[in-house]
C-alpha positions in Angstrom: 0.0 0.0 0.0 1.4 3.2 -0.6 2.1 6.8 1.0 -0.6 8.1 -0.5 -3.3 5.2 -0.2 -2.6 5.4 3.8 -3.1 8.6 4.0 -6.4 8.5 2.4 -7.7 5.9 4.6 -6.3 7.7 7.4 -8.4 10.6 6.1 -11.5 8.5 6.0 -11.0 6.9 9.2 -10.8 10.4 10.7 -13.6 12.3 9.2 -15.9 9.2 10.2 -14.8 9.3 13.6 -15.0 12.4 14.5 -13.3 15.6 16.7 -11.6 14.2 19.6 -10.5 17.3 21.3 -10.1 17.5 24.7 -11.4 15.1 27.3 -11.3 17.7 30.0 -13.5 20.1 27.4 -15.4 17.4 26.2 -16.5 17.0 30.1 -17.5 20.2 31.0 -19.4 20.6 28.0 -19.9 17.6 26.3 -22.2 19.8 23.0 -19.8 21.4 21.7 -20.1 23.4 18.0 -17.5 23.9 15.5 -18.2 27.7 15.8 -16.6 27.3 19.3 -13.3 26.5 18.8 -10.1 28.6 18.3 -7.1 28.6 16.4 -5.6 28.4 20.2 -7.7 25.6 21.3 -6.6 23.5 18.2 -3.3 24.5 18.4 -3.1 23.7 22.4 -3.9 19.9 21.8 -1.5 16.9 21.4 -0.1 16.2 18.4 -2.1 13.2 17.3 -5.6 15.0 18.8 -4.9 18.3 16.8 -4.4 16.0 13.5 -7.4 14.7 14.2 -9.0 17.7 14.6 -7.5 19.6 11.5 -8.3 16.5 9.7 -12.2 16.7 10.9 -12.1 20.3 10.3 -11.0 19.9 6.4 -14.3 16.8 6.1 -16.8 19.2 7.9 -16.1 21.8 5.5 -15.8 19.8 2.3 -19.3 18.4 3.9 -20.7 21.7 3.9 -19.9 22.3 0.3 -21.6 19.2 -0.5 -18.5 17.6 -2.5 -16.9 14.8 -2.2 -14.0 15.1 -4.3 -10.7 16.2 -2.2 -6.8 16.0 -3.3 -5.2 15.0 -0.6 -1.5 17.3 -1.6 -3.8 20.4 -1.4 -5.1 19.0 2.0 -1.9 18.8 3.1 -0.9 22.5 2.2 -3.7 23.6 3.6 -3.2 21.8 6.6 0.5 23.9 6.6 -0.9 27.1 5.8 -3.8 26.7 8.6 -1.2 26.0 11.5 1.1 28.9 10.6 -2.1 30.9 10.5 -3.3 30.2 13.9 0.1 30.2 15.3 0.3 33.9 14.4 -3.3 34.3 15.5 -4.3 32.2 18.1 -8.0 34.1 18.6 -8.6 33.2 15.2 -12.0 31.0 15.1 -10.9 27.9 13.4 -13.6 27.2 11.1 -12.9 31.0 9.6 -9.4 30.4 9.5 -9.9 27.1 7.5 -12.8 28.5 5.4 -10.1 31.5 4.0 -7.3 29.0 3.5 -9.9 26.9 0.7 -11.4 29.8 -1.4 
């Protein structure tokens, strides 16, 4: 199997599963809403949850557009561009953040 094929099932895996941020978050308020959550707050979770989380991010917007089509270099790219972005502006809602980075 190669790079590529992994990482498209890891994709899939991901955006099936769900956002796993936080267990201490996720207790205190287990409904939680995309709107909700900052650059910061993905940027302050452990390397495999904030993957996760990006990766979720990228399905629930390519949801929203209703498409299904995705190329998984330009995910990754994205994926770079959003973590510089929220590094440098940590208030930044997410979802906004993400939104900019795919027009």
């Amino acid at each position: 199997m190669g790079e590529r094929s992994i990482k498209l099932g890891t994709l899939a895996i991901v955006l099936a599963g769900g956002l796993a941020l936080g267990s201490a978050q996720a207790e205190s308020q287990p409904d939680r809403t995309i709107e909700q959550f900052s650059c910061k707050d993905m940027m302050r979770e452990p390397d495999q949850n904030r993957e996760v989380a990006i990766a979720f991010l990228h399905g629930y917007i390519l949801g929203k557009s209703g498409d299904s089509k995705f190329n998984v270099e330009t995910l990754e790219k994205q994926t770079d561009a959003f973590i510089d972005e929220c590094l440098d502006n940590p208030q930044a809602n997410a979802e906004a953040v993400m939104l900019k980075l795919k027009k």
